[in-house]
C-alpha positions in Angstrom: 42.7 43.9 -118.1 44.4 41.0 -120.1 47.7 40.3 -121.1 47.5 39.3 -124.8 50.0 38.2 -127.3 50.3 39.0 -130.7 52.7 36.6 -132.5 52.9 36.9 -136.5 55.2 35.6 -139.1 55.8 38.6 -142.1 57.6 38.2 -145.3 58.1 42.2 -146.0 56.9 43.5 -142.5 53.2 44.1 -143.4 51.6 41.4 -140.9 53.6 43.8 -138.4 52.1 47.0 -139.9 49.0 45.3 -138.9 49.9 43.8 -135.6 50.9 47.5 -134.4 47.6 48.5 -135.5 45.9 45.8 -133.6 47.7 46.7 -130.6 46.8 50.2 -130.7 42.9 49.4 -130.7 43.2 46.8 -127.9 45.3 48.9 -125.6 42.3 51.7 -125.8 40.4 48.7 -124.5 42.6 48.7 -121.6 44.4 45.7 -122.2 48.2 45.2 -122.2 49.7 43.7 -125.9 52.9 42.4 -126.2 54.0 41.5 -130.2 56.4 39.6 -131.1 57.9 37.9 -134.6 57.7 34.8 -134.6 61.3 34.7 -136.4 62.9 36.4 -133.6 61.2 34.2 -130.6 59.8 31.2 -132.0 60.1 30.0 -128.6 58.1 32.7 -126.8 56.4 31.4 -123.2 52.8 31.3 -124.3 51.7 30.9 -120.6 52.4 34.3 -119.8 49.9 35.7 -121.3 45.7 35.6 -121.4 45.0 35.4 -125.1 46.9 34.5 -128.2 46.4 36.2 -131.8 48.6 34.7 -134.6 49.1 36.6 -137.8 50.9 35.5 -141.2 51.2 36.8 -144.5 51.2 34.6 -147.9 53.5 34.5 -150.5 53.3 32.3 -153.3 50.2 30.9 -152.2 51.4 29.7 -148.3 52.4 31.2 -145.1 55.7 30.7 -143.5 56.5 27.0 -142.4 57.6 28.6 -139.3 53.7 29.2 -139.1 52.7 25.4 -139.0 55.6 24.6 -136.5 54.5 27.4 -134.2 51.0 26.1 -134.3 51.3 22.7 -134.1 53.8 23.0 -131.1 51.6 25.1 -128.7 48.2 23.8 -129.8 47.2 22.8 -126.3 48.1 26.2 -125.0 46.6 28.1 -128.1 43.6 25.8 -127.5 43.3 26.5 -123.9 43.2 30.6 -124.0 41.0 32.7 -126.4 42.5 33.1 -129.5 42.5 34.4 -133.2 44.2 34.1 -136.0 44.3 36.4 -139.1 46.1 36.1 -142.1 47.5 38.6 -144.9 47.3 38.2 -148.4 47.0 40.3 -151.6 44.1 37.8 -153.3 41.5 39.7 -150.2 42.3 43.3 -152.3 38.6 41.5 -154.0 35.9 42.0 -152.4 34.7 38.2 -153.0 37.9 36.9 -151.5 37.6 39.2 -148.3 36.5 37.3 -145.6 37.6 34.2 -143.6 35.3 32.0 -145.5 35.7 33.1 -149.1 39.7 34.0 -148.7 41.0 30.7 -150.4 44.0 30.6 -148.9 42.9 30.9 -145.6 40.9 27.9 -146.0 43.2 26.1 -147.3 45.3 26.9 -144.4 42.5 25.7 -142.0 42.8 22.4 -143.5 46.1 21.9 -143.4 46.4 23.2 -139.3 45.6 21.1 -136.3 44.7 24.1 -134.7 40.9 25.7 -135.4 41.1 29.7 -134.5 38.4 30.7 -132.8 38.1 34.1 -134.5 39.8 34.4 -137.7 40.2 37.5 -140.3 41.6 37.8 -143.6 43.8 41.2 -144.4 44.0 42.7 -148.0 48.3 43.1 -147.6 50.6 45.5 -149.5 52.4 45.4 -152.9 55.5 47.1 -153.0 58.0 46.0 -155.9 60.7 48.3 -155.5 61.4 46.3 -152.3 61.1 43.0 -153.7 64.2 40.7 -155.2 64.4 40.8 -159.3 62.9 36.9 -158.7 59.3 38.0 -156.8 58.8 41.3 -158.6 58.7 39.4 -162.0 57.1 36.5 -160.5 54.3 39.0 -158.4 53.9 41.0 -161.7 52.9 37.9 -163.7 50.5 37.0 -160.9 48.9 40.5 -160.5 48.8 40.6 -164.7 47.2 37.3 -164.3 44.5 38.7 -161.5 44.5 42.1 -162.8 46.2 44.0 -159.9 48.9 46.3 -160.7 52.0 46.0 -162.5 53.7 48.7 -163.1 57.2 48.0 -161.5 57.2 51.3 -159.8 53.5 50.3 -158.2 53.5 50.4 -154.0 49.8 49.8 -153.3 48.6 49.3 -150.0 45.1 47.6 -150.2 44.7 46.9 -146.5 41.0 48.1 -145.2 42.3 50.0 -141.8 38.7 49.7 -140.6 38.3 46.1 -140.7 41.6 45.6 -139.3 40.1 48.1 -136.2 37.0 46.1 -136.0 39.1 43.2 -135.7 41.5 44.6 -132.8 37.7 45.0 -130.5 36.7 41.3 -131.6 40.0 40.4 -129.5 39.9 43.2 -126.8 36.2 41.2 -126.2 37.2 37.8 -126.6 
């Protein structure tokens, strides 16, 4: 039985949608899960525990700049336990853009991180404009018009494949 972390940086509380999902999966593997935001305890003991999943959502293109602080302060410790990473963004709703080496903004990420995950996935996220500022629902709807997602102000459209999010949860329970 392990002790693993699940640490994730979310702009409208998908990533911890996800994360709770996660967690549910690996504790049928008889493991214990903690999660935690990284914007409540940046500064969480990463010793205490066996292995180390970090999950962040995208907006605009990039995850959180708390997400590349987090990361680039405990990369010996994320380094020395198993670990994953998985991010959430709306551009994996296409089937093409899906996994963790055709998501482009995951690979992106990978680029800019000293840190290399040793299992990775990539999350189809969640639009919901009736919770977003005036600002990112006009800004999301011009981006969706421009991908052909949805527009429609009213729209909440969650894209997430449950599934692979379950599949993921055993890749950590076996890690």
């Amino acid at each position: 039985m392990a002790r693993i972390l699940i640490i994730y940086s979310t702009t409208d509380g998908h990533t911890r949608k996800i994360s709770q999902r996660l967690q549910q999966v690996i504790e049928q593997h008889n493991h214990r899960v903690e999660i935690i935001s990284l914007n409540d305890e940046p500064d969480v003991d990463l010793t205490l525990f066996d292995k180390i999943v970090v999950g962040a959502s995208i907006r605009y293109g990039k995850h959180s700049p708390q997400v590349y602080k987090f990361i680039k302060r405990n990369k010996p410790i994320l380094e020395s336990r198993p670990n994953a990473f998985f991010s959430v963004n709306v551009v994996a709703r296409k089937a093409e853009k899906s996994q963790p080496e055709t998501n482009p903004y995951l690979k992106k990420f990978l680029k800019q991180i000293p840190w290399q995950p040793r299992e990775l996935a990539v999350f189809a996220g969640k639009i919901d404009y009736q919770k977003y500022s005036f600002w990112d629902r006009s800004v999301i709807r011009l981006i969706m018009w421009i991908t052909k997602g949805p527009t429609d102000p009213k729209t909440i459209k969650e894209f997430t494949d449950w599934k692979q999010v379950e599949v993921f949860g055993r890749v950590i329970s076996e890690m």
